[in-house]
C-alpha positions as CSV (number, residue, x, y, z in Angstrom):
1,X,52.8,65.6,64.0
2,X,52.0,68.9,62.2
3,X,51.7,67.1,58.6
4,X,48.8,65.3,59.7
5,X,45.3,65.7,59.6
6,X,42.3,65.0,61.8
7,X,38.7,65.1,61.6
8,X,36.7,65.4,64.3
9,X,33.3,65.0,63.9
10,X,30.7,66.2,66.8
11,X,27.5,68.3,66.9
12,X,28.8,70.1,70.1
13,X,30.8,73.1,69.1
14,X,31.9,73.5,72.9
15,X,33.6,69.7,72.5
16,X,35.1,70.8,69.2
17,X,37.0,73.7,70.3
18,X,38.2,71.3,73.8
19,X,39.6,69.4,71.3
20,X,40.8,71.8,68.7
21,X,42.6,73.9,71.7
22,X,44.4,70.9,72.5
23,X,45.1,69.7,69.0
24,X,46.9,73.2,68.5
25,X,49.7,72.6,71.4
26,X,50.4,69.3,70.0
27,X,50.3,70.8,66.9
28,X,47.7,68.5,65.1
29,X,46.0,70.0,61.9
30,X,41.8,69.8,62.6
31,X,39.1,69.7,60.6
32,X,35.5,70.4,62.0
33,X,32.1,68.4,61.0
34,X,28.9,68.5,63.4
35,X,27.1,66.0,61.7
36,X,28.0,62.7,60.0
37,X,27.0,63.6,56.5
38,X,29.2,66.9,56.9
39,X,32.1,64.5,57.9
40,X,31.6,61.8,54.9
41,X,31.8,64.6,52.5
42,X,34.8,66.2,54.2
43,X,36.5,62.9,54.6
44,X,36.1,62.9,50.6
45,X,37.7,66.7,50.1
46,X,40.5,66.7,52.4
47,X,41.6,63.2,53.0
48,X,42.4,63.5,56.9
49,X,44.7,61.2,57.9
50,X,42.2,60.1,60.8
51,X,38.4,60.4,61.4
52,X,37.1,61.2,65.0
53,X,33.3,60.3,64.8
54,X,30.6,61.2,67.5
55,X,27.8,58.7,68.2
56,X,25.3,61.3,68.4
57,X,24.8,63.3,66.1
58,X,22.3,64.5,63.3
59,X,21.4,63.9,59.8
60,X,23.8,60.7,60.2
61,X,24.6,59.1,63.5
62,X,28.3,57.9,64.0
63,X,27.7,54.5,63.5
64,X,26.5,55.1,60.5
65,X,29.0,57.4,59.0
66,X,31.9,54.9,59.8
67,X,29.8,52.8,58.2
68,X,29.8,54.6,55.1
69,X,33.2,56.2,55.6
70,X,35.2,52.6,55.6
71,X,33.0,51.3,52.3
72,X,34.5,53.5,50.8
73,X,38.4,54.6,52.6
74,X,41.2,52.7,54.3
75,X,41.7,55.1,56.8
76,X,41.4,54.6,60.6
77,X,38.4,55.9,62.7
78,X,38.1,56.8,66.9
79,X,34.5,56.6,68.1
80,X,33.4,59.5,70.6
81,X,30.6,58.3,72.8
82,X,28.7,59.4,75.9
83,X,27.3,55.9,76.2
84,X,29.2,53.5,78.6
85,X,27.3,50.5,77.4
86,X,29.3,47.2,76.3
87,X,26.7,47.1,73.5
88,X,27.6,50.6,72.0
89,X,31.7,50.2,72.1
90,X,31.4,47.0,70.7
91,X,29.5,47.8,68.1
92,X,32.0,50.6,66.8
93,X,34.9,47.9,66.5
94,X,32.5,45.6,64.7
95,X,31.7,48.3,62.1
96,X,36.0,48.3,61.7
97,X,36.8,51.8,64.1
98,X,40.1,51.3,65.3
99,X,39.4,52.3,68.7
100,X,36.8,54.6,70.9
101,X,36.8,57.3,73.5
102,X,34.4,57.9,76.4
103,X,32.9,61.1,77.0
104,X,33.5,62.5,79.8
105,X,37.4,62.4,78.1
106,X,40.7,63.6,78.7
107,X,42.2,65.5,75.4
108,X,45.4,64.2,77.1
109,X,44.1,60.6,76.6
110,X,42.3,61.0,72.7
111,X,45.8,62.6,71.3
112,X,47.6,59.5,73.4
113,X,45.7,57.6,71.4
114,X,46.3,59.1,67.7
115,X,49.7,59.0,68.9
116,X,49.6,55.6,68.7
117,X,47.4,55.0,65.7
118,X,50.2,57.3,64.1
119,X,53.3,55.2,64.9
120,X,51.3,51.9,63.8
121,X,51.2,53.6,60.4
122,X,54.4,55.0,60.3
123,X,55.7,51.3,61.4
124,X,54.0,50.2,58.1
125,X,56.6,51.9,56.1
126,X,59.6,50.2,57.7
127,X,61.6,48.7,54.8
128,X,62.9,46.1,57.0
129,X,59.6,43.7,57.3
130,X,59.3,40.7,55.6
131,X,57.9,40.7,52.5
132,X,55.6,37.4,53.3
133,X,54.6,35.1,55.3
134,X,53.1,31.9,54.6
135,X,51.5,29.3,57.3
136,X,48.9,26.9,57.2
137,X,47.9,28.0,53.8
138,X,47.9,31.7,54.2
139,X,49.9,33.5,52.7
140,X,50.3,37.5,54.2
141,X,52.3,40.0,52.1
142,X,53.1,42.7,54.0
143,X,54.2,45.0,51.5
144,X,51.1,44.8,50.1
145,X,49.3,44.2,53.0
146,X,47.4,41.8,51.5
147,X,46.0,38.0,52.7
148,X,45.4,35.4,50.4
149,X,44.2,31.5,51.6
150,X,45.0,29.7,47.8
151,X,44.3,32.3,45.1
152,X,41.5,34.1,47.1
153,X,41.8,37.6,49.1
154,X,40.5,37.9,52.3
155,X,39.5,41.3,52.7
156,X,40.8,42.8,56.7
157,X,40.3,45.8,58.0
158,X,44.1,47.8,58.8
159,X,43.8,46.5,62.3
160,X,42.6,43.2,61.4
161,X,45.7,42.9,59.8
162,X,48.2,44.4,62.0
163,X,46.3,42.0,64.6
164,X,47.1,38.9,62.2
165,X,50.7,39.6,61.0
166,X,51.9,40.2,64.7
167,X,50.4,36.9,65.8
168,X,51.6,35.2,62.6
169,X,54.9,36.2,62.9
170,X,55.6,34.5,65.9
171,X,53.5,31.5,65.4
172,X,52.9,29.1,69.1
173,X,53.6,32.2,71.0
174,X,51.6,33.3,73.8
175,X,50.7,37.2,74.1
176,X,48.4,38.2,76.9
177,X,45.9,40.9,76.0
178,X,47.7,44.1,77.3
179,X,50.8,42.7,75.3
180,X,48.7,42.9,72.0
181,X,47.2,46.2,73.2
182,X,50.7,47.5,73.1
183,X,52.1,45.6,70.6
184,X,49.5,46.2,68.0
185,X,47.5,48.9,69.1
186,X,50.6,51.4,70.1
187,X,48.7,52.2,73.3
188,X,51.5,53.2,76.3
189,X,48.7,52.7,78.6
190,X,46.7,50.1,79.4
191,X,43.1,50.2,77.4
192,X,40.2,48.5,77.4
193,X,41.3,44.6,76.9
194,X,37.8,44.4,75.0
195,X,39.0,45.8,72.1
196,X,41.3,43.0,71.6
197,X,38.4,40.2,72.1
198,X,36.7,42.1,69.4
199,X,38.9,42.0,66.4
200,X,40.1,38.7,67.2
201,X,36.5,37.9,66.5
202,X,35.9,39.8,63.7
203,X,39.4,38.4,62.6
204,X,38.5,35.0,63.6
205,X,35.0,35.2,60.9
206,X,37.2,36.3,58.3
207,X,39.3,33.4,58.4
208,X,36.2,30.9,59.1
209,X,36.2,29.4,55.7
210,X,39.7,29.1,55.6
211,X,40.7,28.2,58.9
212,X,39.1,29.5,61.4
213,X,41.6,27.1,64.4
214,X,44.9,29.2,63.4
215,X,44.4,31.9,66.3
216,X,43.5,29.6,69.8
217,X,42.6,31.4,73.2
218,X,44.8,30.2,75.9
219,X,42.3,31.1,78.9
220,X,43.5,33.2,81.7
221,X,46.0,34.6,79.4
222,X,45.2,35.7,75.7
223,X,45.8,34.5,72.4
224,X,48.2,32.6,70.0
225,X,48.4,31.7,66.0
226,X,48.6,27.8,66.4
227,X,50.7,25.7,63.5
228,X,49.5,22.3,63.2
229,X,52.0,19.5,63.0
């Protein structure tokens, strides 16, 4: 864990050091912004490995800087809010964060959760993947991590495509929402199904003009990549 970097992003300096206290047991490198702008340009100069953004904060709310952060970067991004509304975590995964905390938190339960962002990426690097996969004209190279329908890319977000390849790979199969949260989303905990519902919709409006039938909801249960006969 120590040759990674994070960046936590947060006007209140008393939240920071909660975090940066707990960040030195596990032995996670910090780096400390208290508004957005401060974390765009830090994102830039020392290339954290993963970008914790307050909602609230100055100069450039959190919505805005992982806005502007994921224009620019491939790099994954935990939302910290106070706000318990639907409207507020939703939005956050629509903009392409990877996940979101609630404040009050538990440090316990934020480096849980960059735990498991961490071995999603490290997973990336396993040689043994296959090196494509091609159904109902998509075709997904995982080396490259890249999705083409014919001769066009579709740009995904990392998760959007972690989400895809791990349905696609086992096309017809039936994985309930707490399987993908696990599955995809490294959690060893039960989060918020929600977040699940969300990229497959993003996911899903990606694919619209390509085919937007390949991932079906089975209701009551979750979600499958559906093959055609």
């Amino acid at each position: 864990m120590n040759s990674w970097k994070v960046l936590v992003a947060d006007d209140d300096p008393n939240v920071r050091e909660i975090i940066r206290l707990y960040f030195e047991k596990q032995h996670i490198s910090m780096i400390e912004a208290q508004d957005g702008e401060e974390a765009l340009e830090l994102v830039e100069k020392e290339a954290p490995d993963i970008v914790i953004l307050d909602v609230m904060m100055p100069k450039m709310d959190g919505f805005e800087a992982c806005r502007q952060i994921l224009k620019r970067f491939d790099i994954p991004v935990i939302m910290l809010t106070a706000k318990r509304e639907e409207f507020d975590r939703v939005l956050g995964l629509e903009l392409g964060a990877d996940d979101y905390v609630t404040k009050p938190f538990s440090p316990r339960e934020l480096v849980a959760r960059i735990k498991a962002i961490f071995r999603r990426m490290q997973r990336r690097k396993l040689p043994d993947e296959p090196v494509a996969i091609t159904l109902e004209g998509l075709s997904i190279n995982t080396e490259r991590r890249e999705v083409l329908a014919g001769d066009e890319r579709i740009v995904l977000r990392p998760k959007e495509f972690d989400l895809l390849t791990h349905l696609a790979r086992s096309p017809g199969t039936v994985y309930t929402r707490e399987q993908l949260l696990e599955q995809v989303w490294g959690y060893e905990f039960i989060g918020d199904i929600r977040t699940v519902d969300v990229h497959v919709k993003k996911l899903r409006e990606k694919l619209l003009p390509y085919r937007s039938d390949c991932i079906h909801t089975v209701w009551g249960v979750g979600y499958k990549f559906e093959v055609q006969e």
